[in-house]
C-alpha positions as CSV (number, residue, x, y, z in Angstrom):
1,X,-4.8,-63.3,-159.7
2,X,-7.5,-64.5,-157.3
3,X,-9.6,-61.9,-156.2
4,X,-11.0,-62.3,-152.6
5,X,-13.3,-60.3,-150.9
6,X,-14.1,-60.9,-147.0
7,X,-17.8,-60.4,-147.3
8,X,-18.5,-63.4,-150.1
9,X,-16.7,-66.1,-148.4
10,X,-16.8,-67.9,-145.0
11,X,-14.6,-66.7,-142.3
12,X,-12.8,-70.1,-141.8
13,X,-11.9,-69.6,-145.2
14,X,-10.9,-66.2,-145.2
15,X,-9.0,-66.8,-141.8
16,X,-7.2,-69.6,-143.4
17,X,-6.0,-67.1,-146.3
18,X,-4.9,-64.2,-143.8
19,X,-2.9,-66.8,-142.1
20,X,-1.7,-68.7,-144.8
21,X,-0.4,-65.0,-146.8
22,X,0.8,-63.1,-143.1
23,X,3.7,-65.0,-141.8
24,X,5.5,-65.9,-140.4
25,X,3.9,-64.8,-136.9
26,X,5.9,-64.3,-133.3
27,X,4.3,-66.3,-131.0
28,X,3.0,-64.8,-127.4
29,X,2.9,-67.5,-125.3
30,X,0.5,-65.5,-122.8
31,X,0.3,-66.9,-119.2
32,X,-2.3,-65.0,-117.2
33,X,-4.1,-66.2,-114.2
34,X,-8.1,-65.9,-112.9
35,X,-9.4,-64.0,-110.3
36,X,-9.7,-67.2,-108.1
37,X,-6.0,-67.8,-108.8
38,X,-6.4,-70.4,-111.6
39,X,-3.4,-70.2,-114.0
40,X,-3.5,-70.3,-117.9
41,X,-1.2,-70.7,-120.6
42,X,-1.9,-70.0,-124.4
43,X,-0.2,-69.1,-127.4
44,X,-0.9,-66.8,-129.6
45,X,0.3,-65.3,-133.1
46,X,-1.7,-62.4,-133.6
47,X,1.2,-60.8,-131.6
48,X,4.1,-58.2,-132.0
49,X,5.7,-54.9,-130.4
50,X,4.4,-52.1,-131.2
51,X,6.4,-49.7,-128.7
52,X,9.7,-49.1,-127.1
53,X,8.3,-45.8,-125.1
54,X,6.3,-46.8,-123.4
55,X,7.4,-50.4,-124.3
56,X,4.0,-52.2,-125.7
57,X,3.0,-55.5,-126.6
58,X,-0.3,-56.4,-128.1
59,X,-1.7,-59.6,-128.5
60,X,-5.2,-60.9,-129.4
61,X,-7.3,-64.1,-128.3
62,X,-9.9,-63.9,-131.1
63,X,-13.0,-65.7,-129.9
64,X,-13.5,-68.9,-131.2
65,X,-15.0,-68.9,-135.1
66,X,-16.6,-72.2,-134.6
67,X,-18.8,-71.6,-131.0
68,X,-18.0,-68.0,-130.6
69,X,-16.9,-68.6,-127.2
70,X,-13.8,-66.4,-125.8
71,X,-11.0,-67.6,-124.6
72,X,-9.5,-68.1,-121.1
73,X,-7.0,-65.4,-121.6
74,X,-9.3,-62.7,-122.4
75,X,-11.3,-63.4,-119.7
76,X,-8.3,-63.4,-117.2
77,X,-7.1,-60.2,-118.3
78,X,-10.6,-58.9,-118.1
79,X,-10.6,-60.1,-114.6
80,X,-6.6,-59.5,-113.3
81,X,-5.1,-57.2,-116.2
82,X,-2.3,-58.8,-116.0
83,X,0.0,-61.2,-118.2
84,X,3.5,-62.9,-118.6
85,X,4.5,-63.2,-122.8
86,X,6.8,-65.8,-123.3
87,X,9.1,-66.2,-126.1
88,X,8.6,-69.9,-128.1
89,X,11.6,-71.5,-129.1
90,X,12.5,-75.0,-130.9
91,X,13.1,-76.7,-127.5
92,X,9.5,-76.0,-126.5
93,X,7.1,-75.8,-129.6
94,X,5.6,-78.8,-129.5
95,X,4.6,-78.1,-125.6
96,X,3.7,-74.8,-126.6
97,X,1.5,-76.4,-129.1
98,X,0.3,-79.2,-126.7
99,X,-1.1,-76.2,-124.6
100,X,-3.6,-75.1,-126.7
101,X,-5.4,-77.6,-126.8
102,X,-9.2,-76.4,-125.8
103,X,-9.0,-77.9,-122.2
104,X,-11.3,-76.5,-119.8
105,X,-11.1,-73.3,-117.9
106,X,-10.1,-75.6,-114.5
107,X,-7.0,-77.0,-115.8
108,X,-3.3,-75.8,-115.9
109,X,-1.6,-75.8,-118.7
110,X,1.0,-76.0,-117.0
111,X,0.8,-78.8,-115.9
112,X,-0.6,-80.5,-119.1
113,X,2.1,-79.1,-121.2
114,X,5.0,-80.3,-118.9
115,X,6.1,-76.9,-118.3
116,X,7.7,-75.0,-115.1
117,X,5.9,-72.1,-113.8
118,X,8.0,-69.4,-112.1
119,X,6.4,-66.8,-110.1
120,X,6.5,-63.6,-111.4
121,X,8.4,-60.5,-109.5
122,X,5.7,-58.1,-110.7
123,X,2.4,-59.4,-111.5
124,X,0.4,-62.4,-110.7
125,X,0.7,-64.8,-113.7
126,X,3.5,-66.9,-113.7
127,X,6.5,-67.1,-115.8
128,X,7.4,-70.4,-118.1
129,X,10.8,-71.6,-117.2
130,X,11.9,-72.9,-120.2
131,X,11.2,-69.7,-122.0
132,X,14.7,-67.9,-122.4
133,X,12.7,-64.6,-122.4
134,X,9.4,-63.9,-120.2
135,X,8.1,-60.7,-120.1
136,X,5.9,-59.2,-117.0
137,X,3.1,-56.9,-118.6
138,X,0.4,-55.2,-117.1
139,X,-2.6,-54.9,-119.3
140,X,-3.7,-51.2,-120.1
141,X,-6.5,-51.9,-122.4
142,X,-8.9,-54.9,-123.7
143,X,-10.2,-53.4,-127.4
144,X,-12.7,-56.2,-128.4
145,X,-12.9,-55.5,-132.2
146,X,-16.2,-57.4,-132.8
147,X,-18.8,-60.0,-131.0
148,X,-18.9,-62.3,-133.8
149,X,-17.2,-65.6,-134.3
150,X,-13.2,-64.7,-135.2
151,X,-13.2,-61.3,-134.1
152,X,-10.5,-60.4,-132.2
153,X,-9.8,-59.1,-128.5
154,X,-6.8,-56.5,-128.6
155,X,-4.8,-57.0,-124.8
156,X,-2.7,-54.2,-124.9
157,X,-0.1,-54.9,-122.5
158,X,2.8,-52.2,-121.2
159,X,6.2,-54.1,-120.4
160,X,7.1,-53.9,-116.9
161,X,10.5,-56.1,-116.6
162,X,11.8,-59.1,-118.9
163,X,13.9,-61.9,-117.9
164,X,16.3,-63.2,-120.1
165,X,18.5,-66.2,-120.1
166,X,22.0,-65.3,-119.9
167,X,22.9,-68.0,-122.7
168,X,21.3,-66.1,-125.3
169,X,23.2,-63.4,-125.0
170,X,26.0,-62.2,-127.4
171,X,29.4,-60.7,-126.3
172,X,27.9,-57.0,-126.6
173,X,25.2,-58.4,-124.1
174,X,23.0,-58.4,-126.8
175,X,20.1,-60.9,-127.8
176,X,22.3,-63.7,-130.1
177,X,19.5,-64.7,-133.0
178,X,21.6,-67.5,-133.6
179,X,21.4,-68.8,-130.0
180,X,17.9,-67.7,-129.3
181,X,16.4,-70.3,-131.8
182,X,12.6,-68.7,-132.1
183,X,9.9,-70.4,-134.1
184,X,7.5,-68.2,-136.1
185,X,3.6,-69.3,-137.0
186,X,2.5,-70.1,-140.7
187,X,-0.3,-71.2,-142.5
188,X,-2.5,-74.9,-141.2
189,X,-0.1,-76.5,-139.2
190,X,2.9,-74.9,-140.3
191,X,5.6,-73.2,-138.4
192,X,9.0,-72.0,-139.1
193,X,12.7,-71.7,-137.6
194,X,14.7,-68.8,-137.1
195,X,18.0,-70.6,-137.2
196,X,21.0,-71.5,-139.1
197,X,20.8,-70.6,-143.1
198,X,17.3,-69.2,-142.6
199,X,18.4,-66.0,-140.8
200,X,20.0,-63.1,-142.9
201,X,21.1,-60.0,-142.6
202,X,20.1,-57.1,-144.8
203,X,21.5,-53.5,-143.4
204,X,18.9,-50.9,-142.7
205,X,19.7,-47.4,-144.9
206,X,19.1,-45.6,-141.2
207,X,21.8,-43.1,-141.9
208,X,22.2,-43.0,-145.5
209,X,20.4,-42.0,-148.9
210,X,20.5,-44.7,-151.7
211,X,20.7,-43.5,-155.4
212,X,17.3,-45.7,-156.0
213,X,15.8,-47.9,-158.6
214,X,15.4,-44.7,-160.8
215,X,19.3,-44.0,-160.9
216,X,20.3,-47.6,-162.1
217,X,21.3,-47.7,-166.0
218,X,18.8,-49.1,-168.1
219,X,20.9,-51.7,-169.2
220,X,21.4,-52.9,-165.6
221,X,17.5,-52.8,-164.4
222,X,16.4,-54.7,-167.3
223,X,19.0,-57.6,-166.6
224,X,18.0,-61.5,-167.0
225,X,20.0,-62.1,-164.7
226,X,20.1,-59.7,-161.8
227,X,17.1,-59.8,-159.4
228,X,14.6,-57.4,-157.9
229,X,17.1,-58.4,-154.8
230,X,20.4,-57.5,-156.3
231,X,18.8,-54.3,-157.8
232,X,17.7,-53.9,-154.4
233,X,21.3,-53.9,-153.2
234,X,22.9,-51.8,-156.1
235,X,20.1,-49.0,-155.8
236,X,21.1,-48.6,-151.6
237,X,24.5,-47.1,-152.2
238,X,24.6,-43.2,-151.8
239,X,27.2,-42.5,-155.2
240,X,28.3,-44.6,-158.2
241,X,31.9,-45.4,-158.2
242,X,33.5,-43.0,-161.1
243,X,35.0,-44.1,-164.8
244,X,38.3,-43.7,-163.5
245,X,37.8,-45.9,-160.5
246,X,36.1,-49.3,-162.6
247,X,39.1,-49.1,-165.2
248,X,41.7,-49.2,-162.3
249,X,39.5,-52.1,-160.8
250,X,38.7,-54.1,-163.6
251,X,42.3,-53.6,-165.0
252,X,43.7,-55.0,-161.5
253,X,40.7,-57.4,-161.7
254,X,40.0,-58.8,-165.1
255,X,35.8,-60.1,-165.9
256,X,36.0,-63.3,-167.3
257,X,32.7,-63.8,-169.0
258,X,29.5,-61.6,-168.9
259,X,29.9,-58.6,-166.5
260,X,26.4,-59.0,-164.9
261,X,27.2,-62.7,-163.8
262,X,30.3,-61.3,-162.3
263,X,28.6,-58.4,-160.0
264,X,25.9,-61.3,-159.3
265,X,29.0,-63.4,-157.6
266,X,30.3,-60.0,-155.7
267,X,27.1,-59.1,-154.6
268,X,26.5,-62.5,-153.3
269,X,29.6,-61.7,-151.3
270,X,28.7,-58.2,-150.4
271,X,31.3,-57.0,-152.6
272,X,28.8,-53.8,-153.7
273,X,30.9,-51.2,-154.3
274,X,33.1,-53.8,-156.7
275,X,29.6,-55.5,-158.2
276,X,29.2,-51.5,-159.7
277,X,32.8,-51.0,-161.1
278,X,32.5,-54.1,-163.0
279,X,29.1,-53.2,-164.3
280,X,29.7,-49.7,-165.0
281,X,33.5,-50.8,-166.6
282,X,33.7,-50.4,-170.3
């Protein structure tokens, strides 16, 4: 394997490695506003939740590697700790991207970016209209992490209302993931989209105890043809199905062929309990 360490190689090349390996990235698109009431809008994917009580959002505005000036944002909030994160979407990445573009400290993105600024009920930055979710923080902390080129500027922000669009919304009045259509940050110039066959489900063992790698047969964890994955899958049920129970199931349910192909098929159908009869059957 390559073997990196941070202090023997430039920090655009490291950077590009951390961002190329850590993805993909929610994006904040961060709208804050200046103390003489100049707007700004910036997106950012050093960004996630990191609370629900109180709810907190942190997102950083390193300072530039290349002229180790910092950003508009960070020296809003410094100024009005304030902020309104927007959600990105497909609809709107390519404005999103258009905004970030280093204009100068005097000019709306807004503007520049063809987007609709929608004043806020709470704070003083506006809200982006197209944004299906915009969320009005107020900014509880700057932690500046170092005064060198890259280093980043923590704005830890506390949520003080969202907005959401009513379309995204499921029938439990739930945030749809299919209808919300985010866009995620990867390496260079890449991004990604939550939508369609790329979203899957996998259920969280919240409530249960799974048997565990270190309970599957031998015979089954060396498989050529079952993956870390399907192992995965096999070693999150709480109790093997007993002798008695695969011979009724494979009698009722004959395995043509090789039995690991066969649970490979029911697993792929989340048929897990019936993947473990066939490979436990005789």
């Amino acid at each position: 394997m390559l073997e990196i360490s941070p202090k023997d190689i430039s920090v655009p090349q490291l950077h590009r490695y951390l961002l190329g390996a850590i993805g993909p990235r929610p994006i904040a698109f961060a709208s804050t506003i200046s103390k003489d009431g100049k707007p700004n809008l910036s997106p950012f994917s050093f960004f996630n939740v990191f609370s629900a009580n109180p709810p907190i959002m942190i997102f950083s505005p390193a300072r530039s590697g290349r002229t180790n000036h910092t950003k508009d944002t960070y020296n809003n909030v410094k100024e009005v700790p304030e902020c309104v994160i927007n959600v990105v979407t497909y609809d709107i990445v390519q404005q999103m991207s258009l905004s970030s573009s280093p204009y100068a400290s005097d000019v709306d993105e807004f503007v520049k970016a063809g987007l609709t600024p929608v004043a806020s009920d709470l704070v003083k930055p506006f809200r982006v209209k197209e944004s299906p979710v915009q969320i009005e923080c107020k900014v509880i902390e700057v932690k500046e992490l170092g005064f060198e080129g890259g280093a980043g500027n923590l704005v830890i922000a506390e949520v003080l209302k969202m907005h959401i669009d009513e379309r995204i919304l499921d029938n439990n009045n739930m945030i749809d993931q299919q209808k919300i259509d985010l866009v995620g940050r990867m390496g260079g110039n890449w991004y990604c989209r939550a939508h369609g066959d790329a979203l899957f489900e996998v259920e969280k063992p919240l409530t249960t105890v799974g048997i565990g790698f270190d309970n599957i047969p031998e015979d089954i964890k060396n498989s050529k043809i079952l993956t870390g994955n399907d192992l995965g899958i096999l070693g999150g049920v709480e109790k093997l199905p007993s002798a008695e129970e695969c011979a009724e199931y494979v009698k009722n349910n004959p395995v043509k062929g090789d039995k690991h192909t066969e649970a490979k098929r029911l697993l792929s159908e989340n048929k897990v309990e019936e993947a473990w009869k066939v490979l436990l059957s005789k």
